[in-house]
Residue, then its C-alpha position, 0 to 999 in steps of 0.5 A: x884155409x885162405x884165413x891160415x894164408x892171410x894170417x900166415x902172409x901178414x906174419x911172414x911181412x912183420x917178420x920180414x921188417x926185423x933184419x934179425x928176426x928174418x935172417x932167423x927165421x929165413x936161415x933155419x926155415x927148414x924148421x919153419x915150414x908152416x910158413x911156406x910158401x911165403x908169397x901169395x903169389x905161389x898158390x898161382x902157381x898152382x892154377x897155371x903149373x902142372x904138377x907132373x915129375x917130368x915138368x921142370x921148375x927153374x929156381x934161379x937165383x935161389x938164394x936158401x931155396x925157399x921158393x923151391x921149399x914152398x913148392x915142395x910144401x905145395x905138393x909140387x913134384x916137378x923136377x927143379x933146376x936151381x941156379x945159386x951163384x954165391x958159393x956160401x949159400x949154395x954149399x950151406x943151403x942147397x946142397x943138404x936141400x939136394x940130399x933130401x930132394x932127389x929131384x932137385x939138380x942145383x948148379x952153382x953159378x948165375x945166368x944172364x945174357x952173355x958169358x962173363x965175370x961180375x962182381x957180386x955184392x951183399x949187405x951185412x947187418x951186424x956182421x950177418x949177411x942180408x943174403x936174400x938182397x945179394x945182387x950184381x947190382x949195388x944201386x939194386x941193394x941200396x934202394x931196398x935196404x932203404x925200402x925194407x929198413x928204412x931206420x937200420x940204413x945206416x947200420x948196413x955195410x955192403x961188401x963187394x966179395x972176391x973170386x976165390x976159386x973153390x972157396x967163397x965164389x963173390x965174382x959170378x960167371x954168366x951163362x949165354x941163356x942159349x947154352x942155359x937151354x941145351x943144358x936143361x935139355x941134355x940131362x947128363x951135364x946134371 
């Protein structure tokens, strides 16, 4: 098994060095399963986590759901709290994950230190969004594009996305962590 896994591991990193091959493969990865969880870091998961359906997983910042795939793949029936706040993602992605999973409660917004609006940034490879480095930081996206592709830099447009209430959220509200708390203890806001 740990041979799979480092066989596995090393193909999701040559993958993962294609912007087209990755958005591929990361936006059909229900299809794909075999290569979760993606991360070695998730079998340490199961060494310090407790896999009761009453213990509560938080997938924040969720993007496709993959992490949370890569629990479900692991065995892990844990309930889990997905906070995704580009609105493209979150009606594509996470809702059909949701109608598969019943124990998956999503909610469509970012959480962070105080109440507020911010711009949301992501970068486009042809005309493809690199979702998985969206982020309210742009410097953030900048240094990992440079990073990850080093060579396809200057091919990689960064669009700031505009508040458009019910239609693409690209300006995210952010919840005070302490109201983040007594939501995930009253279960009825879910």
């Amino acid at each position: 098994m740990k041979l799979i896994n480092i066989i596995k591991y090393k193909l999701v990193r040559s993958i993962e060095k294609n912007p087209t091959i990755n958005l591929l493969i990361y936006n059909n990865i229900r299809f794909f399963k075999f290569l979760l969880p993606h991360e070695k870091d998730f079998l340490g998961m199961k060494l310090v986590c407790k896999n009761i359906k009453n213990e509560i997983f938080l997938d924040i910042g969720a993007n496709l759901g993959i992490s949370t795939m890569g629990f479900r793949q692991m065995g892990f029936v844990n309930k889990i709290y997905i906070f995704e706040p580009n609105y493209e993602i979150y009606k594509k992605y996470l809702i059909p994950l949701k109608k598969k999973n019943s124990n998956i409660y999503l909610k469509n917004y970012a959480l962070g230190d105080k109440n507020q609006v911010k711009s949301f940034f992501v970068p486009y490879f042809k005309n493809n969004p690199i979702h998985y480095f969206g982020s309210f930081d742009k410097k953030y996206i900048v240094s990992s594009i440079k990073m990850t592709f080093p060579k396809l830099f200057n091919q990689i447009i960064i669009k700031k996305k505009k508040l458009k209430s019910g239609n693409l959220i690209t300006q995210i509200l952010i919840l005070n962590p302490i109201l983040s708390k007594l939501m995930l203890k009253d279960m009825t806001m879910w």
